[in-house]
C-alpha positions in Angstrom: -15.3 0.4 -0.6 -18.3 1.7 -2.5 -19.1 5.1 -3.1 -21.5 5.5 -0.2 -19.3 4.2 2.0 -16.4 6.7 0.4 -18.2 9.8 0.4 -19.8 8.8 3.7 -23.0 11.1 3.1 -26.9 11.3 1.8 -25.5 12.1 -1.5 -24.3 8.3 -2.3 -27.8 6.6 -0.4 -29.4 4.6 -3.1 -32.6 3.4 -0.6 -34.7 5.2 1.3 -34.3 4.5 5.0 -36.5 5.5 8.3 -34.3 8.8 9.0 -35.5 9.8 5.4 -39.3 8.9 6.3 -38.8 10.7 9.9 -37.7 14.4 8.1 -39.8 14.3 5.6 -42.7 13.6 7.7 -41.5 16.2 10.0 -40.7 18.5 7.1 -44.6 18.8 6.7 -45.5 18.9 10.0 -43.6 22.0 10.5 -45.1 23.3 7.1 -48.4 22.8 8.2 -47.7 24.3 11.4 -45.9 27.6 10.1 -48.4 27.9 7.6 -51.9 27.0 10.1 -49.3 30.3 12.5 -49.0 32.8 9.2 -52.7 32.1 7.9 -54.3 33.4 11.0 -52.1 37.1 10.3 -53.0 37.1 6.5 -55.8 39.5 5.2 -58.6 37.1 3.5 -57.7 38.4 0.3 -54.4 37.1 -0.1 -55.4 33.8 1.9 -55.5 31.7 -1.2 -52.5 33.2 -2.6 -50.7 32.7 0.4 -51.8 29.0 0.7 -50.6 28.1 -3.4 -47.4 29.8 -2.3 -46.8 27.8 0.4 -47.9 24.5 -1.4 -45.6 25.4 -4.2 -42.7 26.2 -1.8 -43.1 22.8 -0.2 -43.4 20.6 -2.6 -41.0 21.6 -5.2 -38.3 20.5 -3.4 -39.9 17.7 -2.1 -39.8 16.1 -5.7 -35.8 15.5 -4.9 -36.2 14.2 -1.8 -38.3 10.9 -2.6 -37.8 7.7 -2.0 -35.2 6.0 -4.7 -34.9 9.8 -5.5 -32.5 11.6 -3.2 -30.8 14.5 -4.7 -29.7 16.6 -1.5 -28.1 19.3 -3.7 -31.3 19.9 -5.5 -33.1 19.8 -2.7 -30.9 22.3 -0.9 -31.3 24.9 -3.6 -34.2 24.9 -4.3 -35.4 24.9 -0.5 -33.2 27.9 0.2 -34.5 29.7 -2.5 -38.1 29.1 -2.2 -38.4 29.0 1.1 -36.9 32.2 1.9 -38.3 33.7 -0.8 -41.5 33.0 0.8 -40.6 33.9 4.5 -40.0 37.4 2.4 -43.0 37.5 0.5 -44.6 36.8 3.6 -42.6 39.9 5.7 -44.0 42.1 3.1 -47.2 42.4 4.5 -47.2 41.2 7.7 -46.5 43.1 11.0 -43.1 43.0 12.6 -44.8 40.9 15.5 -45.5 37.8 14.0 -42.4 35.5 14.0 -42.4 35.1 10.2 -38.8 33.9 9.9 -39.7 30.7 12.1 -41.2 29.1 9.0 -37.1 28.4 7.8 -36.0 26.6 11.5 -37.1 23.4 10.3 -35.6 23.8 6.7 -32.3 24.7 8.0 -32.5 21.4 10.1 -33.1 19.5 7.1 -30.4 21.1 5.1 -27.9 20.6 7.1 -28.5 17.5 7.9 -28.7 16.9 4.1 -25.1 18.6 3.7 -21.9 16.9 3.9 -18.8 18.5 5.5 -17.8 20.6 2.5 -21.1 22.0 2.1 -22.2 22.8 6.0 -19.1 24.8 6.1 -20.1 26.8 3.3 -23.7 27.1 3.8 -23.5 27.5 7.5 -22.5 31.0 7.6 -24.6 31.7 5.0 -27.9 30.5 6.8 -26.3 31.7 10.3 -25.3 35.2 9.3 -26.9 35.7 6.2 -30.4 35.3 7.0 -30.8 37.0 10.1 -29.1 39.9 7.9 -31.3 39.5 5.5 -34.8 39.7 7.0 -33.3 42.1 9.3 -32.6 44.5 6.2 -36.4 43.8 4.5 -37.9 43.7 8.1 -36.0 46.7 9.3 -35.5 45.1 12.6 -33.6 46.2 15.4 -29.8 44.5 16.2 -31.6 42.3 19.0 -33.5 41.0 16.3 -30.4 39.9 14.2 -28.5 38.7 17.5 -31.6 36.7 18.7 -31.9 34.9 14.9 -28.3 34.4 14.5 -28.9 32.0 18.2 -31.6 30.4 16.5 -29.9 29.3 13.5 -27.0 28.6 14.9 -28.6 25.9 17.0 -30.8 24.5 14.4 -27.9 24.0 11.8 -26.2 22.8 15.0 -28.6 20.1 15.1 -29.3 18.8 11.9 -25.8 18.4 11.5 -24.9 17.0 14.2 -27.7 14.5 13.8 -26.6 13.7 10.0 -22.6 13.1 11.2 -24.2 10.8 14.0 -26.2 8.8 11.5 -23.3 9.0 9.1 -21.3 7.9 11.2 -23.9 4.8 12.4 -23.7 4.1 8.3 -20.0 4.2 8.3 -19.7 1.2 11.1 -22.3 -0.4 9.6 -20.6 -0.7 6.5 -17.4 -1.0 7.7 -18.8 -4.5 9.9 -19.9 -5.6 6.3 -16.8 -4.9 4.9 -15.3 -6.9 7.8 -17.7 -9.6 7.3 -17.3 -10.1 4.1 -13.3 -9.9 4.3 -13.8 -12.4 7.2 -15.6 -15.2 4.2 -13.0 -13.9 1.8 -10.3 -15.1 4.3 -12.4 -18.3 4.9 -12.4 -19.1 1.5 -9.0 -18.5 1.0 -8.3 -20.7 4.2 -10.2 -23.4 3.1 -9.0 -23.2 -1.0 -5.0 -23.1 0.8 -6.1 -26.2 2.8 -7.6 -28.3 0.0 -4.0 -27.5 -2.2 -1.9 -28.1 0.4 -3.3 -31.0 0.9 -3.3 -32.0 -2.7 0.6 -30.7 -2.9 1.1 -33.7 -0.2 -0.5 -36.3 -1.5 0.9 -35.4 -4.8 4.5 -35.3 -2.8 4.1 -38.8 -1.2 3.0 -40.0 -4.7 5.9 -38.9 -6.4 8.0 -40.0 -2.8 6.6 -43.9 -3.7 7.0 -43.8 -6.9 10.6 -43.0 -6.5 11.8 -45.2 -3.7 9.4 -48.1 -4.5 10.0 -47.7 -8.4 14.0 -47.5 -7.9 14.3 -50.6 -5.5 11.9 -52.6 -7.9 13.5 -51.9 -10.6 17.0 -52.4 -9.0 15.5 -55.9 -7.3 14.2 -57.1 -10.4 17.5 -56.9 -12.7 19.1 -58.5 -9.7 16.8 -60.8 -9.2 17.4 -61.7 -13.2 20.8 -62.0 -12.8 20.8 -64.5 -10.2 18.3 -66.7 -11.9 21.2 -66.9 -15.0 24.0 -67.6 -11.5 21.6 -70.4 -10.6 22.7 -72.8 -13.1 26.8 -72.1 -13.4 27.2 -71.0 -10.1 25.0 -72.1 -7.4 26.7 -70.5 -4.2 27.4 -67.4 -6.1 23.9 -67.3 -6.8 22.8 -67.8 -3.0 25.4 -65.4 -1.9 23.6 -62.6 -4.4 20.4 -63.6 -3.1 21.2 -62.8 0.7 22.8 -59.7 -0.7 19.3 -58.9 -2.1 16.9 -59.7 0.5 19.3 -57.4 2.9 19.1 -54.9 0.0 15.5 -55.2 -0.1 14.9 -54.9 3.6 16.8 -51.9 3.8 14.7 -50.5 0.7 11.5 -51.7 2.8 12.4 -49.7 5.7 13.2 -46.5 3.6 9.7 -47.1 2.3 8.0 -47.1 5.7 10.2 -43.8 6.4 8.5 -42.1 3.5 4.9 -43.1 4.2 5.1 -42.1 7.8 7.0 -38.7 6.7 9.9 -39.7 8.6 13.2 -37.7 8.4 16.1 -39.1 6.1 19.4 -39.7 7.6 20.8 -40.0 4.7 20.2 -36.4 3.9 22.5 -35.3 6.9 25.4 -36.7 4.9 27.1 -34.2 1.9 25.8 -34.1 -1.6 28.5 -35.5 -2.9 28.9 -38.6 -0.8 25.1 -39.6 -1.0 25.2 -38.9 -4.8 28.8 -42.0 -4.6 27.0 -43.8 -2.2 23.6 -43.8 -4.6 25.7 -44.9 -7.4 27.4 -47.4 -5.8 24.1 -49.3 -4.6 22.8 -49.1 -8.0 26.2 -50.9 -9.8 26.3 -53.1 -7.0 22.5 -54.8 -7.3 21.9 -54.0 -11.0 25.8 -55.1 -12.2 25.8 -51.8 -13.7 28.9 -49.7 -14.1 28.2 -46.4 -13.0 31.1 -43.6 -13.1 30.7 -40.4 -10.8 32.9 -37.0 -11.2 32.0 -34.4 -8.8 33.8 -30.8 -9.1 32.7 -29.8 -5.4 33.6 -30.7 -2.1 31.7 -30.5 0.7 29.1 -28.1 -1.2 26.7 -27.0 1.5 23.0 -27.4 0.3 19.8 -27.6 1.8 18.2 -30.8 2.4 15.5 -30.0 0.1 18.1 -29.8 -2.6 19.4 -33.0 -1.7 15.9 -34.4 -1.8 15.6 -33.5 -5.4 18.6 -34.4 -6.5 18.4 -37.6 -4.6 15.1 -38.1 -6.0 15.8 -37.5 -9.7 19.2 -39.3 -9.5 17.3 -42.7 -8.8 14.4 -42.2 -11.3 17.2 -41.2 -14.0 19.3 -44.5 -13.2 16.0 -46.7 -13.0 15.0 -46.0 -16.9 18.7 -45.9 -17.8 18.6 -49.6 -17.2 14.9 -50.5 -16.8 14.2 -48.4 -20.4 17.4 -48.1 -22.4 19.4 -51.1 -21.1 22.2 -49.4 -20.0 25.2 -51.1 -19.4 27.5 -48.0 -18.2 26.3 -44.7 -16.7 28.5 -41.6 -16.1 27.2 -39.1 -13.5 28.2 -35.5 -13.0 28.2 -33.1 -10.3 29.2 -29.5 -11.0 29.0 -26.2 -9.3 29.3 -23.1 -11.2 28.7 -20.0 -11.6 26.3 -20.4 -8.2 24.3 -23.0 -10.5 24.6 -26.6 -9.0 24.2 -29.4 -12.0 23.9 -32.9 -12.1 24.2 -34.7 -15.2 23.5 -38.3 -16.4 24.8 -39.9 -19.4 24.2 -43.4 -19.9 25.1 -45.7 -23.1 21.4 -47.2 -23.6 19.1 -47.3 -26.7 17.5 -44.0 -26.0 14.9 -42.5 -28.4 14.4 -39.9 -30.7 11.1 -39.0 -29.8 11.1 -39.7 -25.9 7.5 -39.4 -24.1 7.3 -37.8 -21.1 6.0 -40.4 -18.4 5.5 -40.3 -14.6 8.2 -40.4 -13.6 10.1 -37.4 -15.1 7.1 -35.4 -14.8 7.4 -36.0 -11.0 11.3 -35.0 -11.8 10.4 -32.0 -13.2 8.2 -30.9 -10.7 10.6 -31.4 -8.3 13.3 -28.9 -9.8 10.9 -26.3 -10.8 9.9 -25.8 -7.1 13.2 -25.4 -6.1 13.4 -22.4 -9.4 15.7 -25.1 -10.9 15.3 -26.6 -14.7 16.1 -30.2 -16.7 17.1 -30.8 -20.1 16.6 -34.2 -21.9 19.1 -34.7 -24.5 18.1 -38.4 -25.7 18.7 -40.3 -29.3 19.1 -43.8 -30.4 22.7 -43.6 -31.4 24.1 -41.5 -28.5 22.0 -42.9 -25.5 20.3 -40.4 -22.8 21.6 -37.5 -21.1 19.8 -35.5 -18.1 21.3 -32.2 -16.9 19.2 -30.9 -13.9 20.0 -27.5 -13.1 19.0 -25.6 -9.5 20.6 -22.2 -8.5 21.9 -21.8 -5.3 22.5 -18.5 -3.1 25.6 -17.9 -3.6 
């Protein structure tokens, strides 16, 4: 919050607002007033003195409360000072009957209306108390006179700060509304910026959910597609028997595609890790003549389904480029759990590289794991093949 809406009083205004215009203006008024009142009492030959005094007690102060120029404490000081000084000045002379102290009623109002909490409740009993004590001492007054002026001031600090807290207080909602408000766009914003990423995290999801299941039965279709074109010519039953084998393979891949664009649930994640990593594998061997070797250390591991997801997910692109990339011919997978750290590993016997690029795919991998706090490690050379190792923690 800023300072004026901290401090909550004149002394943080930076503008000048109609309260401001209204005291002022009423500041004279009662100047002009007390002064018109004390002039008619003066003799004529302090008349002039009387009115520069007076000008000089008015507008001193004034000079720190203009507009842009509000410095209440100033003002305060050098009103109390100057203005009773005067009101004294003016007792000097002047008989007991005129009402002389009445020229400080409308200061008080303004200084107190000027003061914040800390300050009424030290200059409060100072103006209440001490004045009427004052004049009463130089005026030599009677103790009616000090209980009648202790009344009067009372109410008139009474007033101006009660009106100050009031418009204070009007300041404090308005800011506070502003505050509100501009929370209120803050929160909009933030809606609307949450809205455009989670949209963006989706798309990029069913991006990396196409690539993998349309990628992975491609690439699986394709080598078996090969394959049977080789049957064709040795073996031509063998070769038909592949190809219904495929086409039910491929339908079954075209339904899991449909599933993914339309968000639908997997049942194959309701199955264990274990036996959807064998049955993965399996499908893989069996369509791209691949021998695939899975070791598991668990049983029955209990994971969430957005574990399996991953795994599932990074299983298929890893055996896709261990064939479509490397030309595997044999692929060893491994799932361990230890030390409440769940890894699966995939070593295959392709070409590899010594300086792999990163492509779509294990990008997409890798963004997979890392949501899920997990990490990968790519060990890949052309004399030893490619090995993945795709680490997640799990709560143990």
């Amino acid at each position: 919050m800023s300072a004026r809406g901290t401090m909550m009083d004149l002394h943080a205004r930076r503008h000048w607002s109609w309260t401001d215009w209204f005291f002022s203006a009423l500041r004279l008024i009662s100047v002009l007033m007390s002064v018109t009142y004390l002039y008619g009492y003066t003799p004529a030959e302090q008349r002039g003195l009387v009115m520069t005094i007076a000008l000089f007690a008015y507008a001193v102060p004034q000079t720190f409360y203009l507009p842009g120029h509000i410095r209440p404490r100033l003002f305060i000081t050098t009103e109390i000072i100057l203005s009773v000084g005067f009101t004294i000045y003016m007792m000097s002379f002047l008989s007991h009957d005129v009402n002389t102290v009445s020229y400080l009623y409308m200061p008080a109002i303004i200084i107190c209306y000027l003061s914040s909490k800390k300050l009424f409740l030290s200059l409060a009993p100072f103006i209440i108390f001490g004045f009427p004590i004052l004049f009463q001492a130089v005026g030599n007054h009677d103790a009616d006179y000090v209980v009648s002026q202790v009344s009067n001031f009372a109410l008139f600090c009474a007033i101006g700060y009660g009106f100050g807290v009031f418009l204070r207080q009007k300041d404090q909602l308005s800011d506070s509304l502003h505050e509100i408000e501009e929370k209120n766009e803050q929160l909009e914003q933030y809606i609307h910026q949450v809205e455009r990423i989670t949209l963006l995290e989706e798309r990029n999801r069913m991006s990396r959910e196409l690539h993998d299941t349309v990628g992975h039965s491609l690439t699986a279709s394709i080598v078996a597609m090969e394959a049977i074109q080789r049957l064709m010519d040795r073996d031509a039953e063998a070769a038909k028997k592949r190809l219904g084998e495929l086409i039910a393979f491929n339908r079954k891949n075209l339904e899991q595609i449909r599933q993914t664009v339309h968000e639908m649930a997997m049942n194959e994640l309701k199955w264990p890790l274990e036996e959807l990593i064998q049955r993965t594998a399996e499908e893989f061997s069996e369509q791209t003549e691949t021998k695939v070797f899975v070791e598991t250390t668990t049983d029955q591991l209990i994971v969430t389904e957005a574990t399996k997801l991953a795994l599932l997910r990074c299983l298929q692109e890893t055996l896709t480029n261990a064939k479509k990339h490397g030309g595997a011919s044999e692929i060893k997978i491994l799932l361990d759990y230890k030390n409440e750290q769940l890894t699966l590993t995939v070593q295959d016997n392709g070409i590899g590289s010594d300086d792999m690029k990163e492509g779509y795919g294990i990008q997409g991998m890798k963004e997979r794991v890392q949501a899920l706090r997990g990490s990968i490690q790519i060990d890949s050379s052309s004399s030893k093949g490619t090995a993945i190792s795709i680490g997640i923690p799990l709560e143990g």
